[in-house]
NUKEZA-955480 format. One record per residue (C-alpha): residue in three letters; y, z, x; residue number from 0. Coordinates in steps of 0.5 Angstrom, whole numbers, plus 500, padded with zeros to 3 digits. Layout:
N
<pt residuo="ALA" yy="Y" zz="Z" xx="X" num="NUM"/>
...
REM end
This chain:
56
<pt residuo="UNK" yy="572" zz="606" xx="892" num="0"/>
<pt residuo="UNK" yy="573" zz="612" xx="897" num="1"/>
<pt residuo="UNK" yy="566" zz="616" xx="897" num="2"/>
<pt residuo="UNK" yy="565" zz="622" xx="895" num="3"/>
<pt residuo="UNK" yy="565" zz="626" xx="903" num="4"/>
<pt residuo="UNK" yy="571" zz="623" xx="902" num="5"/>
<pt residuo="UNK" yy="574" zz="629" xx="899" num="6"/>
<pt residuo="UNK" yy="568" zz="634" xx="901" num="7"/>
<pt residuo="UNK" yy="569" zz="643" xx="902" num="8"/>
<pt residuo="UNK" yy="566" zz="647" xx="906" num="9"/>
<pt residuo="UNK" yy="563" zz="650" xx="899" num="10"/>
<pt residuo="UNK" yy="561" zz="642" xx="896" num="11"/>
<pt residuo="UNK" yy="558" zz="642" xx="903" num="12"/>
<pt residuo="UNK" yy="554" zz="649" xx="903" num="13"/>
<pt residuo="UNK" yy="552" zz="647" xx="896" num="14"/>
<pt residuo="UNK" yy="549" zz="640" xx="899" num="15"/>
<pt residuo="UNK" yy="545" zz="643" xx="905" num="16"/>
<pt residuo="UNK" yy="542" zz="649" xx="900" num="17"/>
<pt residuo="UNK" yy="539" zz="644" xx="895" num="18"/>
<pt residuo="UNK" yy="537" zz="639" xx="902" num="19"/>
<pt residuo="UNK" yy="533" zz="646" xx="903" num="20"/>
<pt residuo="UNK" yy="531" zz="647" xx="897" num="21"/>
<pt residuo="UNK" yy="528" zz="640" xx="896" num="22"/>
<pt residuo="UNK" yy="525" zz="641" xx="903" num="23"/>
<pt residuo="UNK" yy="521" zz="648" xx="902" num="24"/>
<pt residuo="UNK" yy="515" zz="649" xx="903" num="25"/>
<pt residuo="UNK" yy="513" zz="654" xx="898" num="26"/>
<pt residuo="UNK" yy="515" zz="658" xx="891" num="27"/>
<pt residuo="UNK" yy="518" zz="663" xx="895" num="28"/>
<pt residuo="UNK" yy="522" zz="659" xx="899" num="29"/>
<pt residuo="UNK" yy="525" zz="656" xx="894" num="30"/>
<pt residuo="UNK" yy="526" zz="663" xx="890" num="31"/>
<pt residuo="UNK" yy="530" zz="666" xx="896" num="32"/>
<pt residuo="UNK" yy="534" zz="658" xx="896" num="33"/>
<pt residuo="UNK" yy="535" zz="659" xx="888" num="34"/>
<pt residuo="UNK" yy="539" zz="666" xx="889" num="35"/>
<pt residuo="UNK" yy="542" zz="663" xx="894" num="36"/>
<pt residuo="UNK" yy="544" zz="658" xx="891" num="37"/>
<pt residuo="UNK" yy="547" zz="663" xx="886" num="38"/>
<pt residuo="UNK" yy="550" zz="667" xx="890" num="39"/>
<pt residuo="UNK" yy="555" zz="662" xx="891" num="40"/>
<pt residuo="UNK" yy="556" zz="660" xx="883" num="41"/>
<pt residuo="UNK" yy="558" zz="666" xx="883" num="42"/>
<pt residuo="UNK" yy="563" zz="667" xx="887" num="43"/>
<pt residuo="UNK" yy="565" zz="660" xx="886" num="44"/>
<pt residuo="UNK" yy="566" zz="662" xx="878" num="45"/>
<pt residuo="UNK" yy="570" zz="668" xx="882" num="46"/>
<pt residuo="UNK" yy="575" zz="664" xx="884" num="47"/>
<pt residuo="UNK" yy="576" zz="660" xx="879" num="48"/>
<pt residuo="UNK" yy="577" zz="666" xx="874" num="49"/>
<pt residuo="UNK" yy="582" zz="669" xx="880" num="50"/>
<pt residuo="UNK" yy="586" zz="662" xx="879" num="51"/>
<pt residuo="UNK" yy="586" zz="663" xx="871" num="52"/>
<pt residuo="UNK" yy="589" zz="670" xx="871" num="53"/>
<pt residuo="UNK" yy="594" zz="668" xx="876" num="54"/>
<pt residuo="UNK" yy="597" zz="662" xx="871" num="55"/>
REM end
């Protein structure tokens, strides 16, 4: 069974480094700027896939 960094993205790899440092922050506010972050990038991943649809 091929592991799943096998097929990774720079965006499946962000996801994974801000959720690293989410679960390692040391206080709510660190976690509140790690959690917009983190919406951040939803956001535009939800942008691309939407761009994607309109185009078919």
């Amino acid at each position: 069974m091929a592991s799943s960094t096998d097929s990774s993205t720079p965006v499946d790899d962000e996801v994974r480094q801000l959720y690293e440092r989410y679960q390692a922050a040391e206080s709510d506010a660190e976690r509140r700027a790690i959690a917009l972050e983190m919406g951040e990038l939803d956001g535009r991943r939800h942008a691309e896939i939407y761009a994607a649809l309109e185009d078919e």
